[in-house]
C-alpha positions as YAML, in Angstrom:
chain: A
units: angstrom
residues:
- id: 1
  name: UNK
  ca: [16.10, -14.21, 34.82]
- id: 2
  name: UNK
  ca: [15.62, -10.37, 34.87]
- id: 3
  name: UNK
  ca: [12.10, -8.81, 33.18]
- id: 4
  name: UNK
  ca: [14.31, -6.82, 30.51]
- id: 5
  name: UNK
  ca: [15.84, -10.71, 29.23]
- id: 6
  name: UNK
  ca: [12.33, -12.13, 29.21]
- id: 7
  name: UNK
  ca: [11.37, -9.49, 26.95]
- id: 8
  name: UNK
  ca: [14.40, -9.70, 25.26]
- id: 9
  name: UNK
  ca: [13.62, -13.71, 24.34]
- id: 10
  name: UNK
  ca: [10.17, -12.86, 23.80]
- id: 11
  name: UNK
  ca: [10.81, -10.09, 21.14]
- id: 12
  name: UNK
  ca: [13.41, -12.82, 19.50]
- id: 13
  name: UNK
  ca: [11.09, -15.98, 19.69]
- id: 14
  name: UNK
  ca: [8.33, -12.99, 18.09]
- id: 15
  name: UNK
  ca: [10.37, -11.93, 15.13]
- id: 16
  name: UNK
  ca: [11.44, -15.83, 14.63]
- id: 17
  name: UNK
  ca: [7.98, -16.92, 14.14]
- id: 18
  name: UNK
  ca: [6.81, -13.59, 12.16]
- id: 19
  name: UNK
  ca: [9.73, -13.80, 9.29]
- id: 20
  name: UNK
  ca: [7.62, -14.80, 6.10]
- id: 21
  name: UNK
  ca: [7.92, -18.29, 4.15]
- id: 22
  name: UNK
  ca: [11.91, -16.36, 2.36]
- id: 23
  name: UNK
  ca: [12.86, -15.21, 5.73]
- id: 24
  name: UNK
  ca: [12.47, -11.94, 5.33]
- id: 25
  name: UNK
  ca: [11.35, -9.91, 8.71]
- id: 26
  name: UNK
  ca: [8.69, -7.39, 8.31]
- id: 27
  name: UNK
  ca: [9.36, -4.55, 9.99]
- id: 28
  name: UNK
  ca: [7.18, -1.39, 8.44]
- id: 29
  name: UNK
  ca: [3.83, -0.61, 9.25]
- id: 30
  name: UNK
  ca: [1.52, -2.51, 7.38]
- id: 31
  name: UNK
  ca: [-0.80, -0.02, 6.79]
- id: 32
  name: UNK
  ca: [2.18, 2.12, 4.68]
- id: 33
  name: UNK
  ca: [1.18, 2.61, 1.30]
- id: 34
  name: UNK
  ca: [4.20, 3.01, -0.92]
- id: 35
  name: UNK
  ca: [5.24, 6.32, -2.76]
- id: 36
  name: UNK
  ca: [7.11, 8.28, -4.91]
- id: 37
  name: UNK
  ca: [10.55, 8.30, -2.64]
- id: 38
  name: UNK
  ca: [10.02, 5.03, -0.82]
- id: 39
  name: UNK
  ca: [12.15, 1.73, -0.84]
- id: 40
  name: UNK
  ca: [9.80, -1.37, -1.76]
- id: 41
  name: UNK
  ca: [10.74, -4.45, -1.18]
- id: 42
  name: UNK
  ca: [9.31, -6.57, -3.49]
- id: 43
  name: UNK
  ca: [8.89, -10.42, -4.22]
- id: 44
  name: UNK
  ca: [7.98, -11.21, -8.19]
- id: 45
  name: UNK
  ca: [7.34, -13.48, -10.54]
- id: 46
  name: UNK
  ca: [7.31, -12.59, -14.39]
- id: 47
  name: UNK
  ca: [5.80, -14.51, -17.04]
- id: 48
  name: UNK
  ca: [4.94, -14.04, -20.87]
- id: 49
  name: UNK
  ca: [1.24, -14.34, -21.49]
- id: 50
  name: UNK
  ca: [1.45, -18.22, -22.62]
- id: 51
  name: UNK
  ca: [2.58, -18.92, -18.71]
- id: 52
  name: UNK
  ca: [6.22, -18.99, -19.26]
- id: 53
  name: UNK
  ca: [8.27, -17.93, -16.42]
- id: 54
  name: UNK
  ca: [11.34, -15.65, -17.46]
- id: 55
  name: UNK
  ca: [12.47, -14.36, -13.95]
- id: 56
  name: UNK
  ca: [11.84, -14.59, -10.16]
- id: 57
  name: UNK
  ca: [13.19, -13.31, -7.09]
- id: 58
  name: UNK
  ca: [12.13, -16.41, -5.75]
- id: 59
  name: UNK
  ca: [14.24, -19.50, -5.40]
- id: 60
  name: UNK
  ca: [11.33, -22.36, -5.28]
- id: 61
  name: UNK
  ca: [10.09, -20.47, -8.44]
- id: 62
  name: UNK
  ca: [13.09, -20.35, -10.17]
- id: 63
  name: UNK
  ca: [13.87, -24.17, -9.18]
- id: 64
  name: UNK
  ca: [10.53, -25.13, -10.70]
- id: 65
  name: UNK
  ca: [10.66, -23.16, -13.78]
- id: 66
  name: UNK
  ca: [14.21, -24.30, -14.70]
- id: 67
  name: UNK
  ca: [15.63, -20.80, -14.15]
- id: 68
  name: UNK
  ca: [17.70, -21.48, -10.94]
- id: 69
  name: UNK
  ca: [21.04, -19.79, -10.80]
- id: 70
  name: UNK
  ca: [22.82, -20.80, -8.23]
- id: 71
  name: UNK
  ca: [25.46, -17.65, -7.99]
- id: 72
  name: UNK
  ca: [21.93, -16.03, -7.96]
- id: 73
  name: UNK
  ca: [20.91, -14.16, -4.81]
- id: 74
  name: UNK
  ca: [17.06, -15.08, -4.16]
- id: 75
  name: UNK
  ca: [15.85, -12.06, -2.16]
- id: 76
  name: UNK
  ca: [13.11, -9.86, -2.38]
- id: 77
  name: UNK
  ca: [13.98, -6.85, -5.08]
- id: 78
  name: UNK
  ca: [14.55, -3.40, -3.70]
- id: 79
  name: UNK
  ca: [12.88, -1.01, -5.84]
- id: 80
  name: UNK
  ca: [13.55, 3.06, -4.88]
- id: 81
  name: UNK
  ca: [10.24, 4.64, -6.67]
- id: 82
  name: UNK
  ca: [10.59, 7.34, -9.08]
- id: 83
  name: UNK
  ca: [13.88, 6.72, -9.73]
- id: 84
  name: UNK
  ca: [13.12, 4.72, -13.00]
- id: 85
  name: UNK
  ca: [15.68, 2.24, -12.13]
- id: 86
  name: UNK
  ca: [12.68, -0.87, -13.51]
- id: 87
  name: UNK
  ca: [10.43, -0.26, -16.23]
- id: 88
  name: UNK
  ca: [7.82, 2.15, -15.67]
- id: 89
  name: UNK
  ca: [4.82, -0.61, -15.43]
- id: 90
  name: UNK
  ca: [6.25, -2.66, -12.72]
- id: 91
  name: UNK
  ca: [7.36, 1.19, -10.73]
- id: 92
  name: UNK
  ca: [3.50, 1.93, -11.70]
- id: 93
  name: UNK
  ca: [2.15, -1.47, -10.33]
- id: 94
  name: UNK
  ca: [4.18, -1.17, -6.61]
- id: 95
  name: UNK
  ca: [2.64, 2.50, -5.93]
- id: 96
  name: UNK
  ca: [0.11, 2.33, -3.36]
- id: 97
  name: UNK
  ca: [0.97, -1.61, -2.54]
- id: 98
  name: UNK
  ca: [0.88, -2.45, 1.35]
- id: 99
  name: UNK
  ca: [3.46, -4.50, 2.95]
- id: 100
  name: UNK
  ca: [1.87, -7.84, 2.52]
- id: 101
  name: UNK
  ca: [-0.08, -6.98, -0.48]
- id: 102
  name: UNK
  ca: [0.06, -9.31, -3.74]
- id: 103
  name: UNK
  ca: [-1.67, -7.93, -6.93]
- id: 104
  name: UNK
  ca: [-0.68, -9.73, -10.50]
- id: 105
  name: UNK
  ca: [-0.30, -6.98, -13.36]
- id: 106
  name: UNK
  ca: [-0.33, -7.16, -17.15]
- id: 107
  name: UNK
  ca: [2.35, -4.92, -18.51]
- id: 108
  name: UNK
  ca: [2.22, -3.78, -22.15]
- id: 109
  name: UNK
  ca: [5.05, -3.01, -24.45]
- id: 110
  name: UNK
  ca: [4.42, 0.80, -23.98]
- id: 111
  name: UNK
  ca: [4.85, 0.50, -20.25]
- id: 112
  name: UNK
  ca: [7.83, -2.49, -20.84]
- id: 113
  name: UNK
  ca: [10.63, -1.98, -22.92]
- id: 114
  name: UNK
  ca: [8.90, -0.35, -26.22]
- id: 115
  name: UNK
  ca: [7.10, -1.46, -29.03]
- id: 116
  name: UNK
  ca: [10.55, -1.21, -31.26]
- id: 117
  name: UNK
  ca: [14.50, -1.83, -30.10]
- id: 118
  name: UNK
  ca: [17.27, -4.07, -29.16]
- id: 119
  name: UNK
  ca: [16.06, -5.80, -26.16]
- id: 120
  name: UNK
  ca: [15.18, -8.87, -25.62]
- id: 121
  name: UNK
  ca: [11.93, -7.91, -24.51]
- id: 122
  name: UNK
  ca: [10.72, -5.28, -26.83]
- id: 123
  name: UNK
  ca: [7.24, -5.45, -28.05]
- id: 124
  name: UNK
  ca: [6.57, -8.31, -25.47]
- id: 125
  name: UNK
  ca: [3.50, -8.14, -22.81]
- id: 126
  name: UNK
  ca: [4.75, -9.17, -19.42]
- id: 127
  name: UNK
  ca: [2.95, -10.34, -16.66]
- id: 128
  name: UNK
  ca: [3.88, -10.03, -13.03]
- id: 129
  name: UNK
  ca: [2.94, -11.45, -9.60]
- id: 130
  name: UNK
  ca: [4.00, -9.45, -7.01]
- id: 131
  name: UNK
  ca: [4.12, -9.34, -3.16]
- id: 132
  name: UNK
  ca: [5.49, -6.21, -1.45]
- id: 133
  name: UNK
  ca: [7.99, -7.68, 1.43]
- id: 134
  name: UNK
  ca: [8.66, -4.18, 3.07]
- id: 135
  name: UNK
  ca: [8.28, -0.78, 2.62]
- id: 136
  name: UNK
  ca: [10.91, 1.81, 3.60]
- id: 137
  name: UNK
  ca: [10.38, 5.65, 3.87]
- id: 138
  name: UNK
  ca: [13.14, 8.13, 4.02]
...
């Protein structure tokens, strides 16, 4: 076997044992804080202050909370920030997260979907535990 298919298998059998517990390959630097601009990948869970789940991007979560969908794509969500493509406190939670990085926020109306409105969600607190998958700069 030549040296460049050793490292070849090695640099497979590396990645295969370094993809985290959804598969997911992290391939950023680590030490990349997110910002304005960037792609973050993100794994969450969101709850309502009394516990409740009310969306995951994670398939054993959603199976145990009774949300499972099963047209549903479990991935990590990719957030582009300063966009304002999610609502601002969940944009304002990822900046300066590190690939790798969990942190669990409290999100209040304000920062949600407004104290007053149509949505679902208005004039709820929301609660979020998040894990940053990957980070991708342009």
């Amino acid at each position: 076997m030549g040296l460049s298919l050793s490292i070849a298998k090695a640099a497979v059998r590396y990645l295969h044992e370094t993809r985290d517990s959804e598969h997911e390959f992290q391939l950023s630097t680590p030490q990349l804080r997110a910002q304005k601009g960037d792609t973050v990948y993100v794994h969450y869970v969101g709850r309502y202050p009394g516990g409740k789940v009310f969306d995951t991007s994670m398939e054993k979560e959603a199976v145990s909370a009774g949300l499972y969908n099963r047209a549903r794509d479990y991935k990590p969500l990719q957030v582009t920030l300063g966009i304002g493509k999610v609502i601002p406190g969940f944009e304002e939670a990822l900046l300066g997260m590190v690939v790798n990085e969990e942190k669990e926020v409290t999100i209040s109306p304000e920062k949600a979907y407004g104290k007053k409105g149509n949505h679902p969600m208005t004039g709820k607190t929301l609660q979020f535990k998040l894990r940053v998958t990957n980070i991708k700069r342009p």
